[in-house]
LUMDOKE-164994 format. One line per 10 residues: their letters; for each residue y, z, x of C-alpha. Coordinates in Angstrom, 2 decimals. Layout:
N
a) Y,Z,X  ...
This chain:
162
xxxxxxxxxx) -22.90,35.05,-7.68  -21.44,32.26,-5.32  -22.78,29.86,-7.54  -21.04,30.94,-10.73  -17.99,31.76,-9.28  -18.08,28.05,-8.01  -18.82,26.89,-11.51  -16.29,29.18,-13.64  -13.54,27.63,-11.30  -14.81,24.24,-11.71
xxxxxxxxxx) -15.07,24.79,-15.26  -11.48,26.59,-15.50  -10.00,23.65,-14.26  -11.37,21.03,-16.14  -11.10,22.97,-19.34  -7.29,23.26,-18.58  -7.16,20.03,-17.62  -8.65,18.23,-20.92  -7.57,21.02,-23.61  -4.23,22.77,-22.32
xxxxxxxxxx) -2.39,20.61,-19.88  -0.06,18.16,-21.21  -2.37,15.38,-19.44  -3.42,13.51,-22.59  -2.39,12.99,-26.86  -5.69,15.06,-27.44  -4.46,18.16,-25.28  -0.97,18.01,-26.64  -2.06,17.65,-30.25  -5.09,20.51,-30.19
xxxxxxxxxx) -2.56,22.81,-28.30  -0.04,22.13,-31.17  -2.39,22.40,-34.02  -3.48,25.48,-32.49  0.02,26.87,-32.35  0.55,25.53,-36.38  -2.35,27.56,-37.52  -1.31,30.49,-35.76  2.06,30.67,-37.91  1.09,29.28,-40.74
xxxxxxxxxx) -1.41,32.78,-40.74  1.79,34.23,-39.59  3.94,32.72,-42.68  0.65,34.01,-44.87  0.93,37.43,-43.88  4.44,37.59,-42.96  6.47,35.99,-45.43  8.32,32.85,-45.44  11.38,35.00,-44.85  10.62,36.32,-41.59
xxxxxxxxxx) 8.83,33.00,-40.48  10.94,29.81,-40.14  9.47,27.14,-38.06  8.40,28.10,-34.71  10.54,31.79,-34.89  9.29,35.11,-36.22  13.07,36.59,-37.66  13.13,40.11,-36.19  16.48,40.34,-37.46  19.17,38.38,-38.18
xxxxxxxxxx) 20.81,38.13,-34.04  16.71,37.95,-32.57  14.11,36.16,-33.31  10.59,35.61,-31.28  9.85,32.10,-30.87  5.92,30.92,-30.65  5.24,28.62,-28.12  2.23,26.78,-26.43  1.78,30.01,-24.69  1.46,31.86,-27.35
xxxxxxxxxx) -1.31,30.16,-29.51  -4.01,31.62,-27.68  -5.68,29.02,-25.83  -5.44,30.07,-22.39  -7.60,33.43,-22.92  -9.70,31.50,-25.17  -10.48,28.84,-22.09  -10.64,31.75,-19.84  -14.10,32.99,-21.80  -15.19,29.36,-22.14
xxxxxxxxxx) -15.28,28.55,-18.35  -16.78,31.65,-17.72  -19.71,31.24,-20.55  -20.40,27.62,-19.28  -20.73,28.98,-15.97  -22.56,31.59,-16.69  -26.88,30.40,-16.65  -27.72,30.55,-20.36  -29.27,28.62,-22.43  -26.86,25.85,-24.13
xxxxxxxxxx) -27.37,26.95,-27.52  -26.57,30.70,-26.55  -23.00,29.14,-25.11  -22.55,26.83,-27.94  -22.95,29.69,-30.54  -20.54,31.98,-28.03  -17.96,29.30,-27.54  -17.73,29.13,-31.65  -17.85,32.75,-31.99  -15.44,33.22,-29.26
xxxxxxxxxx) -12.62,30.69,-30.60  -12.88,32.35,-34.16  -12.92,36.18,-32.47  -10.05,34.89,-30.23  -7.94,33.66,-33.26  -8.01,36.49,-35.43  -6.97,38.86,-32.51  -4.05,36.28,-31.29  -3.19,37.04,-34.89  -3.31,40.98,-34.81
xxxxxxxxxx) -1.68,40.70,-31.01  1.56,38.70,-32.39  1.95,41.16,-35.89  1.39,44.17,-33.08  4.57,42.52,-31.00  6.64,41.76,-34.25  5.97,44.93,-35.38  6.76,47.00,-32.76  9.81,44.62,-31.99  11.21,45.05,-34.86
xxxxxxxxxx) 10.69,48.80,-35.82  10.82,50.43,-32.12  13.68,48.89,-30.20  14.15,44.85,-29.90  13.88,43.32,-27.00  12.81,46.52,-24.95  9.74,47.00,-27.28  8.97,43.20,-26.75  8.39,43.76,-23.07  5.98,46.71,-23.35
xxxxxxxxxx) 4.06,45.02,-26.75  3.98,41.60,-25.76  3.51,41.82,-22.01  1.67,44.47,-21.45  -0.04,45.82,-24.52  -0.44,42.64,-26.25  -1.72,40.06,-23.46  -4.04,43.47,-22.40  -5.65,43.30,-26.22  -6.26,39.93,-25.10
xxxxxxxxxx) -7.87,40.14,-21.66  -10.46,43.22,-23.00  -11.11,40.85,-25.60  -12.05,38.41,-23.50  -13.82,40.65,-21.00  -15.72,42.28,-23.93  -16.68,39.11,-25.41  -18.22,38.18,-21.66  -20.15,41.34,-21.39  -21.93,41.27,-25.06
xxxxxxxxxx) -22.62,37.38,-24.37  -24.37,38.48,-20.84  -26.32,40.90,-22.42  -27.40,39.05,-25.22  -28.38,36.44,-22.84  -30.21,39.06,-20.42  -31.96,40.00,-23.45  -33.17,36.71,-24.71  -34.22,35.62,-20.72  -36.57,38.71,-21.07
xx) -38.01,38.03,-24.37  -39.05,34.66,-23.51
């Protein structure tokens, strides 16, 4: 246990440092393409009428505006650090980490249409609190926790069938 724990830190911090931080053109552009995909899925589903630019219109006075934070990437890291640290084969991580990122992405997705849905139809900025902060970045963490557990038992199960 000392040893992962040891290794999921390591990893957390270099994975924030090379793909989140603003410490390079390669972190700043991924984190920015990550955030364009996000509402341009958004737009998709949405409608170029409540989507302008980086804003979801919940009316015309209030609007939610998508940031860095909000494209997903930190929960997404969060899983990767703790797969890498995690003893596994590399091919078992490599087919998590893809699995992960496209699992991650489609509930980012459902999380923001969940806080712009319950924004707009249940109260403004008082529903924002309880969807986005607390509901919404929970759907994330027992994503990520979930995703962790099936990936250790898949990998417990493979160690014993070799």
């Amino acid at each position: 246990m000392k040893h992962f724990t040891q290794r999921y830190f390591f990893f957390l911090l270099l994975l924030f440092l090379l793909f989140y931080l603003p410490t390079s053109s390669w972190s700043v552009a991924l984190n920015e393409f990550q955030r364009l995909e996000t509402l341009e899925v958004l737009e998709w589903i949405l409608g170029s009428e409540q989507v302008r630019g980086d804003d979801i219109w919940i009316n015309p006075h209030y609007k939610i505006i998508i940031t860095q934070a909000c494209n997903g990437v930190i929960p997404i890291l969060v899983l990767y650090a703790s797969i890498l640290a995690y003893p596994a084969s590399w091919r078992l991580r490599f087919i998590w980490i893809v699995l992960g990122y496209g699992i991650f992405f489609l509930v980012n997705v459902i999380r923001l249409l969940f806080v712009t849905s319950m924004t707009q139809n249940f109260g403004g900025q008082s529903a924002f609190f309880w969807s986005h902060d607390l509901l919404g970045n929970g759907l994330l963490m027992g994503t990520g926790v979930g995703l962790f557990i099936l990936f250790i038992r898949l990998s417990h199960k493979q160690t014993i069938e070799r």
